[in-house]
C-alpha positions in Angstrom: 3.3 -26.7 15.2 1.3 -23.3 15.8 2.5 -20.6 13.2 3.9 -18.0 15.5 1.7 -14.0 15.3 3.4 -11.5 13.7 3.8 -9.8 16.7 5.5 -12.7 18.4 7.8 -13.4 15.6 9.1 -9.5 15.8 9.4 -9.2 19.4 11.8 -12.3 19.0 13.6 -10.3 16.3 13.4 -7.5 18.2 15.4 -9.7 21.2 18.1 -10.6 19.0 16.5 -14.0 17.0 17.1 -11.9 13.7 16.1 -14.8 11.6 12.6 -14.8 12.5 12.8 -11.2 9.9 12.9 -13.4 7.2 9.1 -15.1 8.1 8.1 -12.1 8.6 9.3 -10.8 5.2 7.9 -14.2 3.2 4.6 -13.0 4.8 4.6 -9.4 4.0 7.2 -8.8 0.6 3.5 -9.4 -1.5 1.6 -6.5 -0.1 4.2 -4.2 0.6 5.0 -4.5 -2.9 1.8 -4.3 -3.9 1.3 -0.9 -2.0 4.1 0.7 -3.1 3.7 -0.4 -7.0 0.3 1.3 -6.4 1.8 4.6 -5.5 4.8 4.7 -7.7 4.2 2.4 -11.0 7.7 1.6 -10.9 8.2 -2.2 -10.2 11.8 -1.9 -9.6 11.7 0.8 -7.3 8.8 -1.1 -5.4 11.3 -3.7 -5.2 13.7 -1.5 -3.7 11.2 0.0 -1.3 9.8 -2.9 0.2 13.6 -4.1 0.7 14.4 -0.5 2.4 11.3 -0.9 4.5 12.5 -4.3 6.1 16.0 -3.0 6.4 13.9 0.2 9.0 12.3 -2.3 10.8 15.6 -3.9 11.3 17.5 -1.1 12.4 14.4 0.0 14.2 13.7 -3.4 16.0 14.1 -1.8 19.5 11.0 0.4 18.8 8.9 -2.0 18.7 6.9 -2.5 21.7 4.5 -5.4 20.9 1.5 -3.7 21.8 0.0 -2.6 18.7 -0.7 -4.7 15.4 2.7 -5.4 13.8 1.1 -5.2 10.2 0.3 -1.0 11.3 4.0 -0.3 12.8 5.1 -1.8 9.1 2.9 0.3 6.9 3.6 3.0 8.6 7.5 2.4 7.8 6.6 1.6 4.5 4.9 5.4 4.3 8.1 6.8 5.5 10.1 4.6 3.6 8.2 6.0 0.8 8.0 9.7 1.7 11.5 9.6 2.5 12.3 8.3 -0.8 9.9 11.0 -2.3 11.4 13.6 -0.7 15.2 12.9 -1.3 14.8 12.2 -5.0 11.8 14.1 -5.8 10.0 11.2 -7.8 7.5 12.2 -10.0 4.6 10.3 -10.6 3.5 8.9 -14.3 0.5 8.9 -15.4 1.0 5.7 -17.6 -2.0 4.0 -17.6 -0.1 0.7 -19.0 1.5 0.8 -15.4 -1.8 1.2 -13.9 -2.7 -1.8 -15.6 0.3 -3.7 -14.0 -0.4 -2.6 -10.8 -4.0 -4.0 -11.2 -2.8 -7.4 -12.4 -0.7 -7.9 -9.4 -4.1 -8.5 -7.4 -5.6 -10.8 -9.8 -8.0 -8.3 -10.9 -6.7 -9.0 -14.4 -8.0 -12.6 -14.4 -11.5 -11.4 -13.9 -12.4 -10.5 -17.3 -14.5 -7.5 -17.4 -17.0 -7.4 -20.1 -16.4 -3.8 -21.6 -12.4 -3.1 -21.9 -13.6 0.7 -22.1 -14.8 0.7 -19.1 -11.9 -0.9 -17.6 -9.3 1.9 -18.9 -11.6 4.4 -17.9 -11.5 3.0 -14.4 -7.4 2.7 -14.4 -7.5 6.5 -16.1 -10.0 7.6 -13.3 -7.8 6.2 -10.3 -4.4 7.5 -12.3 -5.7 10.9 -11.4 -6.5 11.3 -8.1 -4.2 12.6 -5.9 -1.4 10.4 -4.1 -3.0 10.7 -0.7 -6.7 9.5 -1.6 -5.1 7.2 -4.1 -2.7 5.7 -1.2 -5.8 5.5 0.8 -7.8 3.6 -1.4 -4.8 1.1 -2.3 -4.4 0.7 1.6 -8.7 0.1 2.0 -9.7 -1.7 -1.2 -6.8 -3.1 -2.5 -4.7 -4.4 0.0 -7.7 -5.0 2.4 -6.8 -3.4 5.8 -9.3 -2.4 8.4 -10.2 1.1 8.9 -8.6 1.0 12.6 -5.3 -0.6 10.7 -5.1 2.3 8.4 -5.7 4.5 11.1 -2.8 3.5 12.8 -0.7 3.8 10.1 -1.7 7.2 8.7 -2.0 8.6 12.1 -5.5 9.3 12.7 -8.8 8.1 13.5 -11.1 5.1 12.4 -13.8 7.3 12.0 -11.4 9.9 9.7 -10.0 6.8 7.7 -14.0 6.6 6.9 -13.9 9.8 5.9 -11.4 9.9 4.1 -11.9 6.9 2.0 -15.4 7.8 1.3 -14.1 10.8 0.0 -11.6 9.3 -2.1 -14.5 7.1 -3.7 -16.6 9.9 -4.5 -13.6 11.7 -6.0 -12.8 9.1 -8.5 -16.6 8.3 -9.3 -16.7 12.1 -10.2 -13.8 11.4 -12.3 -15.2 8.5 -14.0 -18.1 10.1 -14.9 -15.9 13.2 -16.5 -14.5 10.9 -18.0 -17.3 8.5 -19.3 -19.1 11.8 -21.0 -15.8 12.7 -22.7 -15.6 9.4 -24.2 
C-alpha cells in the first residue's frame, strides 16, 4: 500500500477523517520538537508546543487548502504557536549552554565525536548568542533541513531573502566564534 502525502492525509482530516492527524503527527512530533527545543531550551515546554501546534492545525483544518506544501502551513503554526506563547508569558530565553548541548544531541550531532571539546562549546556558546530570529533561521536551514522555498513559506518571504538571511546568520555566528576563539 502507497503511504498517503502529507497533503493528502490533511485534506482527509481537513474533510472530517480526523484520524489521519495522528500520521501526520507520528511523522512530524520529531522536528517540531526539535525546532522548538532549539528556540526555547526547555524540553517540556517543546513538548507542550508541539502538542499546541497540532491542536491549531486541528481547529484550523478548514484553512487548509491543499495547494501549498503541508510541512510550510505547519511551521508556520508552529512560529505562531510559538510567538503566541512568547508573547502571552513573556519567556525569556537562557543562555544555558548545557541546554544548548541538549538541543544538539537531539540530532545526533552528539554521536559524532568532535576531536577538540573546546571547540565544540565554543560553537554551542557562539549559536547561544545570536539573536532568536537568525538563530530560528539557522535551526529551520541547517538543522532541521528545509528548503530555502520551505522556509520562505513559513517565515513569509522570499527564497532569495531566506538566502539572505541565512547567510547572514552564518556570518554572524562565525564573527562570534572568532570573538570568542581569541577570548579563550
Amino acid at each position: 500500500m502507497e503511504a498517503l502525502s502529507d497533503n493528502s492525509l490533511m485534506i482527509k482530516v481537513r474533510d472530517g477523517d480526523l484520524d489521519k492527524l495522528g500520521l501526520l503527527f507520528e511523522r512530524y512530533k520529531k522536528p517540531l520538537y526539535g525546532f522548538f527545543y532549539g528556540l526555547t531550551r526547555e524540553r517540556d515546554l517543546s513538548e507542550d508546543l508541539v502538542q499546541n501546534t497540532f491542536m491549531r492545525i486541528l481547529r484550523y483544518k478548514h484553512l487548509f487548502r491543499g495547494e501549498g506544501d503541508f510541512r510550510a502551513w505547519m511551521f508556520h503554526i508552529a512560529r505562531n504557536v510559538r510567538h503566541d506563547h512568547h508573547r502571552k508569558d513573556k519567556v525569556k530565553l537562557n543562555d544555558d549552554l548545557d541546554n544548548w548541548k541538549d538541543r544538539l544531541g537531539h540530532h545526533d550531532i552528539r554521536s559524532v565525536q568532535m576531536e577538540n571539546q573546546e571547540e565544540h562549546e565554543m560553537l554551542l556558546l557562539a549559536m547561544a548568542r545570536l539573536s532568536e530570529e537568525k538563530r530560528e533561521v539557522l535551526l529551520l536551514s541547517k538543522f532541521e533541513e528545509n528548503k530555502y522555498s520551505t522556509i520562505g513559506k513559513i517565515l513569509g518571504c522570499t527564497e532569495e531573502a531566506v538566502k539572505v538571511k541565512v547567510f547572514r546568520a552564518l556570518q554572524d555566528l562565525k564573527k562570534i566564534y572568532h570573538q570568542l576563539e581569541k577570548t579563550m
